[in-house]
N, C-alpha and C positions, 0 to 999 in steps of 0.2 A: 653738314657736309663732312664728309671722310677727312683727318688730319692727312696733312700731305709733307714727307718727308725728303730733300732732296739735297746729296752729297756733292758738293760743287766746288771750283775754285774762280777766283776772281775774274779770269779772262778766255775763260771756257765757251766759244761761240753754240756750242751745243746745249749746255746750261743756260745759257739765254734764251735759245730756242723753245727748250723744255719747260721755262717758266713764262713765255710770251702765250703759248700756248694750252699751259692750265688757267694760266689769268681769264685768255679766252673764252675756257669753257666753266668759268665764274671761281675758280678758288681764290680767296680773297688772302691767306696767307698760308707761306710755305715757311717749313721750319728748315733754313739753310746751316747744313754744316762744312764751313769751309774747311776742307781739306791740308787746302795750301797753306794755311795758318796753323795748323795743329796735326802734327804727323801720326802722332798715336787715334787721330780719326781716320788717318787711310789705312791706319794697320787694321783699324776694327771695320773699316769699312768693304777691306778687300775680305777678311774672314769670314763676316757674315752673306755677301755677294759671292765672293769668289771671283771677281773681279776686280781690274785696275783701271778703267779708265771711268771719267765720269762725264755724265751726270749720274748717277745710280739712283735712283727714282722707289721710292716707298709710297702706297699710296693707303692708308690703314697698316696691315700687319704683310701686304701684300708688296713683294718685291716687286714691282713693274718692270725694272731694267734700266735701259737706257735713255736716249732722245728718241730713237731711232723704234725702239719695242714701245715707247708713249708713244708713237706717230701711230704706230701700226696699229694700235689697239685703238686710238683713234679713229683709225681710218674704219677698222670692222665696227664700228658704233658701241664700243665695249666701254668705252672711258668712261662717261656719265655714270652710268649706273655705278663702276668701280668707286668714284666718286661720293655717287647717294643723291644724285641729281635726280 
């Protein structure tokens, strides 16, 4: 399975989401970086994304996105495969 990378903070209802829903579709572990603990992770997190808000979702070398871009690419039947399922 594809290493799965997810920028998160502790009380993040979307981060929850986004990790209920890879567990789902079998990833057994996510390499969480919490945010909210380490601010020089949001500096590198928003440079590399170009984004601020999280989940930010890595799934390989591949940026996914969000909860919301993991949903949708679920929903097109894209996830698995991104995965190695």
């Amino acid at each position: 399975m594809t290493p799965v990378k997810m920028y998160t903070t502790q009380v993040c209802p979307y981060c929850i989401q986004a990790k209920a829903l890879l567990k789902q579709r079998g990833v057994l572990q996510i390499e969480e970086i919490r945010i909210d603990q380490d601010p020089a992770q949001r500096n590198h997190m928003m440079s590399v994304t170009g984004r601020r808000t999280v989940p930010q979702i890595f799934i390989g070398d591949t940026h996914v996105g969000g909860c919301d871009d993991l949903m949708a690419l679920d929903s097109r039947g894209e996830l698995q495969a991104l995965l190695g399922n």
